[in-house]
MDTraj code that builds the backbone (N, CA, C; nanometers):
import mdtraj as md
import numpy as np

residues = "UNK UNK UNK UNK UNK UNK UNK UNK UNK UNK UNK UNK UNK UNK UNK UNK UNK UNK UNK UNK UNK UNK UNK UNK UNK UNK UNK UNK UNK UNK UNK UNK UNK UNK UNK UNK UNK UNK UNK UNK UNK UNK UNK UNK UNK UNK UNK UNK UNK UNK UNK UNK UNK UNK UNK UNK UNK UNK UNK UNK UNK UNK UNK UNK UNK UNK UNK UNK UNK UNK UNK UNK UNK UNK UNK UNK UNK UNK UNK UNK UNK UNK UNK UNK UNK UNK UNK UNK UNK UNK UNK UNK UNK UNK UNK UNK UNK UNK UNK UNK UNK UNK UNK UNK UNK UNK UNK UNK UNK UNK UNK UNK UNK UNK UNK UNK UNK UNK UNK UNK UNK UNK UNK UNK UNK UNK UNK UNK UNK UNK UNK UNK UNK UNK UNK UNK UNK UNK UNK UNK UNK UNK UNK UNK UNK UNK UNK UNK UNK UNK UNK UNK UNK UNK UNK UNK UNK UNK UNK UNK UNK UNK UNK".split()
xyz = np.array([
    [6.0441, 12.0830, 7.9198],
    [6.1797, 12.0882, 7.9701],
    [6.2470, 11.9519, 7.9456],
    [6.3638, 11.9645, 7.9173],
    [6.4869, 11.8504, 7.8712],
    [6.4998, 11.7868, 7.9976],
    [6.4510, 11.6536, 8.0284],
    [6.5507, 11.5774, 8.0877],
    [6.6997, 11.5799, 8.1207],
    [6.7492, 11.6262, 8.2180],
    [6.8826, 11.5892, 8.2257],
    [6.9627, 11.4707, 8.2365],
    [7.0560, 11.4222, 8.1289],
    [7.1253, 11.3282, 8.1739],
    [7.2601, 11.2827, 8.2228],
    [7.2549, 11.2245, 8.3713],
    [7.3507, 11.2006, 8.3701],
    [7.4173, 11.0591, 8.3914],
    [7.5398, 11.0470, 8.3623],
    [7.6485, 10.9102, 8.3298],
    [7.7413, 10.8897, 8.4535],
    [7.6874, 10.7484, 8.5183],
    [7.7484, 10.6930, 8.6253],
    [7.9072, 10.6312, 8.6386],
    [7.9956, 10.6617, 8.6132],
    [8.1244, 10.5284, 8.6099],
    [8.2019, 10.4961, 8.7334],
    [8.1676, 10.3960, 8.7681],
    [8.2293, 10.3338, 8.8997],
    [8.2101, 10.2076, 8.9128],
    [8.3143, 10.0994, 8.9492],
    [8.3350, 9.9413, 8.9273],
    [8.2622, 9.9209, 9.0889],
    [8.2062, 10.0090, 9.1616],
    [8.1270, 9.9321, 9.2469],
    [7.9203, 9.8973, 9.2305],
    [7.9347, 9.7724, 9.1947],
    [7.8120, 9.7605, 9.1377],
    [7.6620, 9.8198, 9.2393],
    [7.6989, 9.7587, 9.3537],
    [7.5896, 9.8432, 9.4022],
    [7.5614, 9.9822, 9.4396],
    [7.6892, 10.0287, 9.4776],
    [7.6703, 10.1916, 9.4853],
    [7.5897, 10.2555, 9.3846],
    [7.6774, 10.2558, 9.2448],
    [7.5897, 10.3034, 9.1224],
    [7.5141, 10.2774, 9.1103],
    [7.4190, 10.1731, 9.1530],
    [7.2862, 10.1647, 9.1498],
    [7.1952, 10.1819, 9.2248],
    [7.2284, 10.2481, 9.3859],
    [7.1807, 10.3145, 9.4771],
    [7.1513, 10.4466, 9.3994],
    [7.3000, 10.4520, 9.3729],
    [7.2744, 10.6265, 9.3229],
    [7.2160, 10.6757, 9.1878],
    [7.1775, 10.5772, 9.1010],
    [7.1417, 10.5894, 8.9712],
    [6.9368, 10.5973, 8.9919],
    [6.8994, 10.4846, 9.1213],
    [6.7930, 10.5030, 9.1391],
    [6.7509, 10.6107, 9.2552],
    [6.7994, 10.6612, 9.3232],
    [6.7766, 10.8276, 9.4068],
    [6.7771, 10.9041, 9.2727],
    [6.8553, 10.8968, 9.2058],
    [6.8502, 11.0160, 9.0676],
    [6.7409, 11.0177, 9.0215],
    [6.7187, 10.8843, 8.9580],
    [6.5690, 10.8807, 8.9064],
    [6.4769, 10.9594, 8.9315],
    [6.4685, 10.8767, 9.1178],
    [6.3465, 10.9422, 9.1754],
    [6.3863, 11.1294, 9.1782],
    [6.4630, 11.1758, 9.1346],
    [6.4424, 11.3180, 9.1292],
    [6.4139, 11.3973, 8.9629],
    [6.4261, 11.3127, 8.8901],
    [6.3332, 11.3155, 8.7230],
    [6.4808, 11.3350, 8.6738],
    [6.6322, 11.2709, 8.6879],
    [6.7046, 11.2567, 8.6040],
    [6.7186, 11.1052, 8.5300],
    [6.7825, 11.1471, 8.4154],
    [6.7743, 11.0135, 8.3370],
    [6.9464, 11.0072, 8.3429],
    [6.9559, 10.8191, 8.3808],
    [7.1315, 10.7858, 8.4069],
    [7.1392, 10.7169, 8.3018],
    [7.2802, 10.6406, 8.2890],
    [7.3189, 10.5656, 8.2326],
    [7.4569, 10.5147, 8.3315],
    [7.4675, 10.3983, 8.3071],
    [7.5737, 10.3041, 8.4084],
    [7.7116, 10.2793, 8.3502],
    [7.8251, 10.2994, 8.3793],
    [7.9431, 10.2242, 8.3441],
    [8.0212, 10.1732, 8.3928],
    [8.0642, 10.0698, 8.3874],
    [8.1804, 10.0044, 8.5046],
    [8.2904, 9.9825, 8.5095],
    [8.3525, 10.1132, 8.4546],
    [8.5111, 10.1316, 8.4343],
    [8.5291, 10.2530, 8.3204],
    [8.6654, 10.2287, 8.3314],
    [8.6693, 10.4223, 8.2791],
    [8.6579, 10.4325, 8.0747],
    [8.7197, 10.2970, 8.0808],
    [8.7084, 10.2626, 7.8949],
    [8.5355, 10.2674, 7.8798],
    [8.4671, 10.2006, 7.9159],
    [8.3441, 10.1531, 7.9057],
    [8.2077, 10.3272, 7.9595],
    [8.3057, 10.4128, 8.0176],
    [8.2194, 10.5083, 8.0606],
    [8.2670, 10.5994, 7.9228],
    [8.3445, 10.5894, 7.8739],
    [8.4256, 10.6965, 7.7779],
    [8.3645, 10.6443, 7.6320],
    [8.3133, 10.4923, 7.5659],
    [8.2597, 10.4480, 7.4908],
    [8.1124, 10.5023, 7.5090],
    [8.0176, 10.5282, 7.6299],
    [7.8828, 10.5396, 7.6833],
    [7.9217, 10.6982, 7.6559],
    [7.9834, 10.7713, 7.6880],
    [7.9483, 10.9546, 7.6510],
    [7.9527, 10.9997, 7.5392],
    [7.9815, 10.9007, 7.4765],
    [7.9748, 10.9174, 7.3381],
    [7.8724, 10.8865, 7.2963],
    [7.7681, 10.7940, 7.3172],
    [7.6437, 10.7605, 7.2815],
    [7.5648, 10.8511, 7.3747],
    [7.5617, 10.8323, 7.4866],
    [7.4692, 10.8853, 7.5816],
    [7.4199, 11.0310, 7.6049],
    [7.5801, 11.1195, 7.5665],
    [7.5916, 11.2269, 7.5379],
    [7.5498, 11.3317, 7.6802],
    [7.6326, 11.3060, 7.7759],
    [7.5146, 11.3283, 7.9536],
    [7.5881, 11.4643, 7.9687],
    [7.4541, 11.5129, 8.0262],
    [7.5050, 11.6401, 8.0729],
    [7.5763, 11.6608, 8.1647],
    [7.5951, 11.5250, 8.2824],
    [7.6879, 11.5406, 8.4003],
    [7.7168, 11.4077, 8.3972],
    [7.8733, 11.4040, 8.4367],
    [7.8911, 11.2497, 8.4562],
    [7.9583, 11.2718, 8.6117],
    [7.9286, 11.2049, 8.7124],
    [7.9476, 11.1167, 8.7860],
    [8.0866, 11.0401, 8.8167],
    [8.2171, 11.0170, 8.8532],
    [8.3241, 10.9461, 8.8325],
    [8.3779, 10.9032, 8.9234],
    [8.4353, 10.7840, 8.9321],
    [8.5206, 10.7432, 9.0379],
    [8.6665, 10.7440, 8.9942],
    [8.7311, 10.7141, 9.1070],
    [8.8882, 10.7110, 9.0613],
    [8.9660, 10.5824, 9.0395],
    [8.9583, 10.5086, 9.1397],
    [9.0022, 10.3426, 9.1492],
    [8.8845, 10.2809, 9.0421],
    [8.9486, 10.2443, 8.9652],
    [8.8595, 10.1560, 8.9050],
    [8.9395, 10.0200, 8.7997],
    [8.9776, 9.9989, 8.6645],
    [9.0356, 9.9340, 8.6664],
    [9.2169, 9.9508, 8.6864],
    [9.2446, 10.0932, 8.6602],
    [9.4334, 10.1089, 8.7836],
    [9.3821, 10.1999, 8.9061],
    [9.4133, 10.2875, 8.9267],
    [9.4218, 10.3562, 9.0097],
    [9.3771, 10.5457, 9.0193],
    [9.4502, 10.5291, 8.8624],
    [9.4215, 10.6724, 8.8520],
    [9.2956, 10.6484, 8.6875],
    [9.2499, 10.5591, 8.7197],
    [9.1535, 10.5429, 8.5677],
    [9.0710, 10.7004, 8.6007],
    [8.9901, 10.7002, 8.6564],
    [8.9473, 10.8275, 8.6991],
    [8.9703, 10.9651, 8.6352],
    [9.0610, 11.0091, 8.7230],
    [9.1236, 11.1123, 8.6613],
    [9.1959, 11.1197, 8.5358],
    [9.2662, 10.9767, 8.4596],
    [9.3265, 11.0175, 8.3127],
    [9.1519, 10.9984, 8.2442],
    [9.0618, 10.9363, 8.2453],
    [8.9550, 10.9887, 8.1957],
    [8.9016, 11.1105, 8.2348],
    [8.8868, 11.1788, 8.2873],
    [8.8474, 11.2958, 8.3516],
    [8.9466, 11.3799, 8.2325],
    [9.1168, 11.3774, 8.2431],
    [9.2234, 11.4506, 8.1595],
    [9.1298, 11.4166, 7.9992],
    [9.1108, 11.2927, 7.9371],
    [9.0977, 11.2493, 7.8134],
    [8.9723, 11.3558, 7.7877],
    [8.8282, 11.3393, 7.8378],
    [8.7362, 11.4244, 7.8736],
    [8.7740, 11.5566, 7.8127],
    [8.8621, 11.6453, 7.8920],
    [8.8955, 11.7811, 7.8674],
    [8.9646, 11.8002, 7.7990],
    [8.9749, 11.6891, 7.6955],
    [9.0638, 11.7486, 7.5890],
    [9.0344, 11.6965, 7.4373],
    [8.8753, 11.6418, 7.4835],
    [8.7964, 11.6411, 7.3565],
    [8.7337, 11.7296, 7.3500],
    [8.7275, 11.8140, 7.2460],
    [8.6390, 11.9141, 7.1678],
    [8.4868, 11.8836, 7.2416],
    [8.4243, 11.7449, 7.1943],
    [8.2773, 11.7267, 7.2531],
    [8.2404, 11.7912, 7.3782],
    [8.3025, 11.6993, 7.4766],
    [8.3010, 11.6545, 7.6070],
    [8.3805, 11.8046, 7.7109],
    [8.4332, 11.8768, 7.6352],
    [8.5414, 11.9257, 7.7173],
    [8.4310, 12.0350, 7.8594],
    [8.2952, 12.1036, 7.7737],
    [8.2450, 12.1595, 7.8876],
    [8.1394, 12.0450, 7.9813],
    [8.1557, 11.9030, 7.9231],
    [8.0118, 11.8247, 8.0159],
    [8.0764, 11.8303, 8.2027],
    [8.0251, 11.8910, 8.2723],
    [8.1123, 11.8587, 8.4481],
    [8.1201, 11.7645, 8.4858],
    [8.2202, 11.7053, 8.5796],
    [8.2427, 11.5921, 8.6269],
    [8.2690, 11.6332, 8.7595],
    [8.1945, 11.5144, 8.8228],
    [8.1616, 11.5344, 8.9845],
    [8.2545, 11.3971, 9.0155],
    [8.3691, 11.4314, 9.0657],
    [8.4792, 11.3053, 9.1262],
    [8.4566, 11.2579, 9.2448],
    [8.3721, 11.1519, 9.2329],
    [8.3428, 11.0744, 9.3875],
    [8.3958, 10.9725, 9.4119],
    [8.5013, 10.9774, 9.4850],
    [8.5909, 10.8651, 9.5186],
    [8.6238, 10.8267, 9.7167],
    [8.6308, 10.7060, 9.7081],
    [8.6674, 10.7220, 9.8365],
    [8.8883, 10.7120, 9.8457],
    [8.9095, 10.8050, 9.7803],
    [9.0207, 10.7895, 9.7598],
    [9.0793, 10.9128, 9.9004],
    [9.2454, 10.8833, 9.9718],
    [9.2149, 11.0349, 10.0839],
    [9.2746, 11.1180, 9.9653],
    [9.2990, 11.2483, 10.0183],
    [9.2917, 11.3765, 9.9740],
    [9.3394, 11.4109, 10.0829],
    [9.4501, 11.5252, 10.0527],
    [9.4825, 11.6824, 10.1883],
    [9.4891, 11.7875, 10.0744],
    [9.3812, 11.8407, 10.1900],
    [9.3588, 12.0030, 10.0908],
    [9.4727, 12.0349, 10.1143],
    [9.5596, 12.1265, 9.9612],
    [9.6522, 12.2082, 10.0003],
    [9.6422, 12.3447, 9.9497],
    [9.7124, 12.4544, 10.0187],
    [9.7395, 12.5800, 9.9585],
    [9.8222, 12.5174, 9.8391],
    [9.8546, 12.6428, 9.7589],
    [9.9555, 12.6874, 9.6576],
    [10.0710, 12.6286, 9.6995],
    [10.1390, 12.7141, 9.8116],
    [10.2682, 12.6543, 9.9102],
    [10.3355, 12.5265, 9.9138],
    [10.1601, 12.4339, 9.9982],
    [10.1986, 12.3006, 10.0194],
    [10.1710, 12.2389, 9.8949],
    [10.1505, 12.2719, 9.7918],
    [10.1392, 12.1882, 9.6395],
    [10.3033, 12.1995, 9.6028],
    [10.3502, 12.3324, 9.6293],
    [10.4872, 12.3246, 9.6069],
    [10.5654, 12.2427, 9.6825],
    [10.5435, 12.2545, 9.7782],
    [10.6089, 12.1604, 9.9274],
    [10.6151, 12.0431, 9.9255],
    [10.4919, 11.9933, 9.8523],
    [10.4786, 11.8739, 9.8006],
    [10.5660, 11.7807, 9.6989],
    [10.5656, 11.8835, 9.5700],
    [10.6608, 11.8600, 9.4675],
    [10.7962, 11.8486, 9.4804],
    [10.8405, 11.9188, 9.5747],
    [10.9715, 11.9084, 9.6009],
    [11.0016, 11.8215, 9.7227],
    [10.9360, 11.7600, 9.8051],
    [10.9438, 11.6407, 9.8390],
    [10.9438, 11.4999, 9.7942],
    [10.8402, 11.5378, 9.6822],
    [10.7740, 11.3848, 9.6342],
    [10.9324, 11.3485, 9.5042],
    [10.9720, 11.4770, 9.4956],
    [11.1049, 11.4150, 9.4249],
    [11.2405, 11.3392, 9.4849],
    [11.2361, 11.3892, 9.6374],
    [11.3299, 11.3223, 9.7335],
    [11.3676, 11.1408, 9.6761],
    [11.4412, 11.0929, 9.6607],
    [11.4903, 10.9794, 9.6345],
    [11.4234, 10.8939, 9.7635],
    [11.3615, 10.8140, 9.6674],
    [11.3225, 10.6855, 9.8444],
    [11.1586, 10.7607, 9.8961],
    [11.0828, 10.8713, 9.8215],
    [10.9857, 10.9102, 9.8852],
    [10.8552, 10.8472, 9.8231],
    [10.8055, 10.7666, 9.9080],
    [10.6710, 10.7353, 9.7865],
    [10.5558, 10.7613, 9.8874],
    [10.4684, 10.8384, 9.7726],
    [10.3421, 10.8875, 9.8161],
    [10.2079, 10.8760, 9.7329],
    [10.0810, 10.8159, 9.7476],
    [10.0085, 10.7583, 9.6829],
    [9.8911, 10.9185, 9.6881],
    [9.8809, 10.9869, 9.8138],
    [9.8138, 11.0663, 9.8009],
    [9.8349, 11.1639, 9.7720],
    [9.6511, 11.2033, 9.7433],
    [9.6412, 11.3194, 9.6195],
    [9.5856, 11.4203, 9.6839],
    [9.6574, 11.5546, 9.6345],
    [9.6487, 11.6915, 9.6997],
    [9.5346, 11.7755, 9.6339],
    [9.4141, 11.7772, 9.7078],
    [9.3236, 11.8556, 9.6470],
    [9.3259, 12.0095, 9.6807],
    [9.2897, 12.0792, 9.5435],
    [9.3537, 12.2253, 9.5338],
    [9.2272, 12.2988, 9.5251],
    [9.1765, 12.3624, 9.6124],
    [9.0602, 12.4782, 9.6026],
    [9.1281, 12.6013, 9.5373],
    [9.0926, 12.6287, 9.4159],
    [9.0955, 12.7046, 9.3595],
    [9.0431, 12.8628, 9.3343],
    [9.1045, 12.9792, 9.3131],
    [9.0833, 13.1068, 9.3876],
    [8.9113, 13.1503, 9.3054],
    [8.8900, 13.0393, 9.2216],
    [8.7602, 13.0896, 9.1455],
    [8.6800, 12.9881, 9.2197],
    [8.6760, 12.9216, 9.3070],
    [8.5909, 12.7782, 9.3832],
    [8.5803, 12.6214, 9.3213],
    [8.6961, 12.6299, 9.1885],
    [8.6868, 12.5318, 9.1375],
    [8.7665, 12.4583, 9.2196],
    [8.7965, 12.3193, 9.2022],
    [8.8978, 12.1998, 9.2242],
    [8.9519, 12.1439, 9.1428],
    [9.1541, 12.1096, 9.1978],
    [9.2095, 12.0655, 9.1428],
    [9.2646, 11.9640, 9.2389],
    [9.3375, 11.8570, 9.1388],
    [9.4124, 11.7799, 9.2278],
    [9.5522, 11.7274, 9.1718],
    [9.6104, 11.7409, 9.2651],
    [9.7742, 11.7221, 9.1843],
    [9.7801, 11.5034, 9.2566],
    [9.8766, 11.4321, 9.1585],
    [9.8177, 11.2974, 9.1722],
    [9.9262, 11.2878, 9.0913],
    [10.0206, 11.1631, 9.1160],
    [10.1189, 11.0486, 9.0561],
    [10.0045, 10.9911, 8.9148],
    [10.0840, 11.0110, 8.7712],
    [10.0212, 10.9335, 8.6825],
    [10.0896, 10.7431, 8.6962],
    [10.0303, 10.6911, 8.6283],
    [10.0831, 10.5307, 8.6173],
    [10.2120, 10.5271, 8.5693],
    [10.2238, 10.6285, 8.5027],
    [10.4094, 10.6156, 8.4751],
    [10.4957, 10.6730, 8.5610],
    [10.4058, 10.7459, 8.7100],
    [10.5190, 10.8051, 8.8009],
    [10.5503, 10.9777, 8.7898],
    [10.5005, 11.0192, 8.7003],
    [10.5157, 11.1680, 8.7192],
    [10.3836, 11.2060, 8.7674],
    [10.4217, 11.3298, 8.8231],
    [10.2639, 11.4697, 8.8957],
    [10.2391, 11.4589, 8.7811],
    [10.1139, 11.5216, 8.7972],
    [9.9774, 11.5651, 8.7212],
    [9.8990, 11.6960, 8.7619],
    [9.9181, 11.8154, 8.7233],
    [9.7985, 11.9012, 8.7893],
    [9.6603, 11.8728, 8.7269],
    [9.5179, 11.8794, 8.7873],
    [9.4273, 11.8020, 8.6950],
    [9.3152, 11.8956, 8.7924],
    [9.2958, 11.9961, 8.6409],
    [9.1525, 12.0608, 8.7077],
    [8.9945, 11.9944, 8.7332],
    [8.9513, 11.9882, 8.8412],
    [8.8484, 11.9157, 8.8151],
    [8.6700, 12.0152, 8.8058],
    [8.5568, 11.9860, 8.8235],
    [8.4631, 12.0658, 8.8707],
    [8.3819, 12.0521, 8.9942],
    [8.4616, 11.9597, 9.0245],
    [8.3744, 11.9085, 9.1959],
    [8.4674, 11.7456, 9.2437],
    [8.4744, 11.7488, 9.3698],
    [8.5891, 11.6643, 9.4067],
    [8.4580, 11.6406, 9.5166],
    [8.4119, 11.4616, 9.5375],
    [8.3648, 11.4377, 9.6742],
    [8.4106, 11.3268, 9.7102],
    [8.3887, 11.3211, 9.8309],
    [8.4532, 11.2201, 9.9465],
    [8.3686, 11.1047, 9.9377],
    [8.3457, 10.9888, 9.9433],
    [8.2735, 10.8738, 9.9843],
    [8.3093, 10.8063, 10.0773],
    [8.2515, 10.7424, 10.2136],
    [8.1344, 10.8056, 10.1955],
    [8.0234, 10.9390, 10.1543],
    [7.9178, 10.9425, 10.0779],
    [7.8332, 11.0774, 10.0707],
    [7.6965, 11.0700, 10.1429],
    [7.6380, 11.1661, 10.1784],
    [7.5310, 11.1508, 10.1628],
    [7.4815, 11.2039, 10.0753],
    [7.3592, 11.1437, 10.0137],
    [7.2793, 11.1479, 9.8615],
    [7.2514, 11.3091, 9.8579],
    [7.1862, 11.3707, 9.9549],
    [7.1341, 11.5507, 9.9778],
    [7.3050, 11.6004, 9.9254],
    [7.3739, 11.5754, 9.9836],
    [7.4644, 11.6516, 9.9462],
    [7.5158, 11.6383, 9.8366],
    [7.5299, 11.5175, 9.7352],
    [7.5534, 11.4689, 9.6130],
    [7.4550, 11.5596, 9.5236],
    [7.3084, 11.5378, 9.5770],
    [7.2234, 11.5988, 9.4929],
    [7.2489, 11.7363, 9.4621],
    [7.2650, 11.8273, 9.5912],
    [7.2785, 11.9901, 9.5410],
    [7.3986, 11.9895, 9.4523],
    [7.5151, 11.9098, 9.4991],
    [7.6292, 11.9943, 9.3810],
    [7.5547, 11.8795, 9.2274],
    [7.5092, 11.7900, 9.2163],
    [7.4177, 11.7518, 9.0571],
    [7.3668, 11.9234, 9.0235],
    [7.2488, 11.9510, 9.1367],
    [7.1289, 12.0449, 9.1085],
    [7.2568, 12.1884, 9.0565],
    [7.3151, 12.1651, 9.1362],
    [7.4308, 12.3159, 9.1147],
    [7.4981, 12.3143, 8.9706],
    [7.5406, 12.2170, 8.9088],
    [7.5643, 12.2225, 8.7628],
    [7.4423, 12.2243, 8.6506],
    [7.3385, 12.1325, 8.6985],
    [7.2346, 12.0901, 8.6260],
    [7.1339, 12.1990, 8.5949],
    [7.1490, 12.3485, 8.6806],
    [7.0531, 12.4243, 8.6863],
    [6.9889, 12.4885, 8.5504],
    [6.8930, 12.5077, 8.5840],
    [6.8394, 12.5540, 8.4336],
    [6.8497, 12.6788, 8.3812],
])
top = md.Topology()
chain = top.add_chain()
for i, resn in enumerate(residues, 1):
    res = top.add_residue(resn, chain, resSeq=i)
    for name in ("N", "CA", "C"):
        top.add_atom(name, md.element.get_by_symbol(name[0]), res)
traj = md.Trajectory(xyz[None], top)
């Protein structure tokens, strides 16, 4: 059986390496990156079956426009990405995504947070201000909170990774 690998990117040095060695100890093979250019140069070599991502890293939304870049390479477009950020989030319906949009256009409204969207198939999305100031809808395959605990990190890994 294939080793699974997966690709770490997050500018906090010790986390990723908490979490790169719990992986280990469960017979996956990582690789480390510490920012979103430098994780996007590594999947190209590394070639991982799951990558791992944060959001803040060197702007704000590095994260997710790698996550966008990701899904819209031919290679990369089915590898999953598990978004672990300690960034907030409010789950919204359909409704309040709309509710949203038509607020966040109000003159004088500024809003940094990002609306995570459970999706009617169990996927996740999140709607999010790009660096130039417009929404973004941005499907993801798993959205987590940080703090985590590792058990719970592990099943949604084990839940993509399955054989």
């Amino acid at each position: 059986m294939k080793t699974k690998k997966i690709l770490l990117i997050d500018d906090d040095l010790d986390f990723v390496i908490a979490i790169s060695t719990m992986l280990k100890s469960h017979g996956f093979e990582t690789e480390l990156a510490y920012s979103a250019e430098e994780g996007y140069q590594k999947t190209k070599t590394f070639k991982p079956d799951l990558i791992i991502l944060d959001v803040y890293m060197e702007t704000n939304n590095a994260g997710f426009d790698l996550s966008k870049k990701l899904r819209t390479d031919d290679e990369f477009r089915s590898v999953p990405v598990i978004m672990l950020t300690g960034i907030d989030t409010i789950s919204a319906s359909d409704q309040i995504v709309e509710l949203y949009r038509q607020i966040n256009n109000t003159p004088g409204f500024e809003n940094n947070t990002v609306l995570k969207v459970r999706n009617a198939d169990g996927s996740i999305s999140v709607d999010y201000k790009t660096e130039s100031g417009c929404n973004y809808f941005l499907p993801l395959d798993s959205f987590m909170s940080k703090p985590v605990e590792f058990e719970s990190l592990l099943l949604e890994v084990k839940r993509f990774l399955k054989d």
